[in-house]
C-alpha positions, 0 to 999 in steps of 0.5 A: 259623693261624700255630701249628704243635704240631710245632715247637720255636719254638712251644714256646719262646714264653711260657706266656701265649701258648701258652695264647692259641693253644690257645685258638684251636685249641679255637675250630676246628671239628675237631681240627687237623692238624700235619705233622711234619718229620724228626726227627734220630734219631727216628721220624718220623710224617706228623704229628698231629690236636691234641685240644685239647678237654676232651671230645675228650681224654676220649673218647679216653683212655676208647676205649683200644681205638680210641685206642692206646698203641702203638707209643708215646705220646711225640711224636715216636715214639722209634726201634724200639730203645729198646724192644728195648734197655730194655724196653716202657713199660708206657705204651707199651701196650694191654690186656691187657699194660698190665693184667698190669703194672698188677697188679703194680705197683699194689700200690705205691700201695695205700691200706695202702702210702700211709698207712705212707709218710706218717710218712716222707713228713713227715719228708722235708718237715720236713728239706727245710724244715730246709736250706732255713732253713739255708741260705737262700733260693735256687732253689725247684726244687733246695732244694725241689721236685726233692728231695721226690718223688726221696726219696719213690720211692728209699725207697719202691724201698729204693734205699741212700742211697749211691746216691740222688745218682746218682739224682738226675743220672741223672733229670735227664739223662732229662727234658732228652731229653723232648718236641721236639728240637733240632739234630741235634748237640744231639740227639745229645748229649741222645741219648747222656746219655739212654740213659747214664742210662737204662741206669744207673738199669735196672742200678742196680734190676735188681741190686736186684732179684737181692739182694731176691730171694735175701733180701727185705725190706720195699721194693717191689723186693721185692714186685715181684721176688716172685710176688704172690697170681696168680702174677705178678712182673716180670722184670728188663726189666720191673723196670728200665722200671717204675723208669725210668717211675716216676722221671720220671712220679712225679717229675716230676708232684709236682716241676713242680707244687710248683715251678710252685705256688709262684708261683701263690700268690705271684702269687694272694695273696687265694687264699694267704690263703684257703688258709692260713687253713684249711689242712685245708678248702681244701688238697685243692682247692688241690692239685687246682686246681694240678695243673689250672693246671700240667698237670705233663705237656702231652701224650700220643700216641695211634694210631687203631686202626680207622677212627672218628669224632671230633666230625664228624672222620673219622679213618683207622686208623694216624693219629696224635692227640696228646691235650693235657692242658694245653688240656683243662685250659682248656677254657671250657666245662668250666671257666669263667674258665678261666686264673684260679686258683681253689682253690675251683674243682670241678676233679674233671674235670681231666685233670691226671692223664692222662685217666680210663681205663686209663692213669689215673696209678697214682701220682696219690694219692701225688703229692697226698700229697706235695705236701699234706705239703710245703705244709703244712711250708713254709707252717707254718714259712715263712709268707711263703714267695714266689716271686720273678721268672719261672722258668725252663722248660724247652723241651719240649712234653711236660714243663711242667718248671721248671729253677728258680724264684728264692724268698726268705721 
């Protein structure tokens, strides 16, 4: 097949033709194999099997025991510094290191904490529309989308107000750095900007954390930093990396979708209509249909923990497999007429979440929340709210990430 995953000119063909090679991969009758080349500043793998199937990417996600997390689910594996610098993901880990993590942290997307963000998650939506109509249409991204989830997870944390722009840049300079790399030159560069900001927003809450403890409050530093009912609580190092994952992962997966979102309904008029002529009934299946349309986040990286059979597939303990969410998502055989966007689709498979398992996205409910919130709002007060030309993407094969999309109304 002329398609190699591990290159970044595959990255840089257009949507329309990725999904045609994927759906040539998940033709295959294993899971292809991808070399990897040297990556400047990176780890380097001897390469990846591409699970591109819906039941090869679930099987996996739900054998955390055979399918790792460790030594780190990105692609390519970043160097063995990173962690000793700012600390372990808790993606990047197995049960039961995950599990304590995920303990502590889930107290953030409890159902009691959801529904006590909502009058503030409104409130947001309603003064992001406000500039808008001040403003003037311009790029849905930047006006609309990129602000949202950032003030969402700032006030959730308490971060002050003073600090949020910075935020916002430092978030920024992170997801530029994800997925395939460049030039050595360029890679230097995103190097650089990362660990700058990296190290930025880790300082920024850890010092956060020392004030909430010596006097708290309501945000969830202050839960965080103070034991809950086991005993438990994250250190500083733990502090900082939960913030650095929740910042992109919880930013990034409500912004791409909203922003990719837009378009689908400006380019699915009969699915708009449908939609806003019972908002309430079809708002939730819209949602998830986009979340399955967009796959906000395109893969994760797994390594294979003992020897195991994958659909006639023999694969050997240390071998890499990259679980690709995205073709999952457009899998035929779970999803007929796969490419159409249809808000009246079952989509309660989709794996736009991440696959079911222990790695299932903490935050996913409050990025449905967002964006039900925010459609709401636009399509209230800006019924012909569209998009306007093709956005512009960013070249990554981790982040389907859109740097701007032109709208009017």
């Amino acid at each position: 097949m002329d398609i190699d995953l591990a290159d970044l000119d595959f990255w840089r063909r257009p949507l329309k033709e990725r999904h045609e090679a994927f759906a040539r991969l998940r033709q295959a009758d294993l899971p292809v194999f991808f070399p990897e080349k040297k990556v400047p500043l990176l780890r380097s793998g001897t390469g990846f099997y591409a699970l591109v199937r819906h039941a090869d990417v679930v099987e996996a996600s739900r054998n955390a025991k055979v399918f790792s997390s460790e030594p780190a689910v990105t692609n390519p594996e970043p160097p063995g510094w990173v962690k000793h610098v700012f600390g372990e993901s808790m993606v990047n880990m197995d049960d039961p290191r995950h599990a304590r993590l995920r303990r502590i942290v889930s107290r953030a997307f409890s159902p009691k904490m959801l529904q006590g963000l909502q009058a503030d998650i409104e409130k947001a939506c309603a003064r992001i529309v406000d500039d808008v109509i001040a403003k003037g249409p311009g790029d849905f991204v930047s006006q609309v989308a990129a602000r949202l989830p950032i003030h969402v997870i700032c006030d959730m944390m308490g971060i002050p107000e003073s600090m949020r722009a910075k935020v916002h840049e430092h978030v920024d300079a992170s997801t530029a750095y994800s997925g395939v790399r460049p030039s050595l030159l360029q890679s230097a560069r995103l190097a650089g900007k990362n660990v700058v900001a990296l190290l930025a927003l880790q300082r920024m809450v850890i010092q956060l954390g020392h004030e909430r403890v010596a006097e708290p409050g309501k945000d969830l530093v202050s839960a965080l930093v103070t034991a809950n009912p086991d005993g438990e609580k994250l250190t500083d190092k733990e502090l900082g990396s939960f913030f650095a994952l929740l910042l992109v992962a919880g930013n990034e997966t409500a912004r791409n979708t909203m922003a990719h979102g837009i378009k689908l309904l400006t380019d699915h008029p009969a699915q708009r209509e449908l939609l806003m002529s019972d908002f309430d009934g079809h708002v939730n299946g819209a949602i998830e249909e986009m979340v399955r349309h967009v796959s906000p986040i395109i893969q994760f990286r797994r390594t294979v923990t003992e020897d195991y059979a994958l659909r006639g597939l023999e694969l050997k303990k240390g071998d890499r497999v990259v679980l690709f969410y995205g073709s999952a998502n457009r899998d035929e055989e779970v999803f007929p007429d796969a490419d159409a966007f249809d808000i009246t689709r079952d989509t309660k498979p989709h794996v736009g979440f991440g696959g079911p398992g222990p790695h299932f996205c903490l935050g996913a409910n409050l990025a449905r929340q967002e964006m039900r919130t925010m459609f709401r709002e636009l399509l209230t007060r800006l019924p012909d709210i569209r998009s306007v030309g093709e956005p512009e993407l960013l070249v990554s094969n981790f982040d389907n990430s859109v740097r701007s999309q032109s709208f009017t109304f």
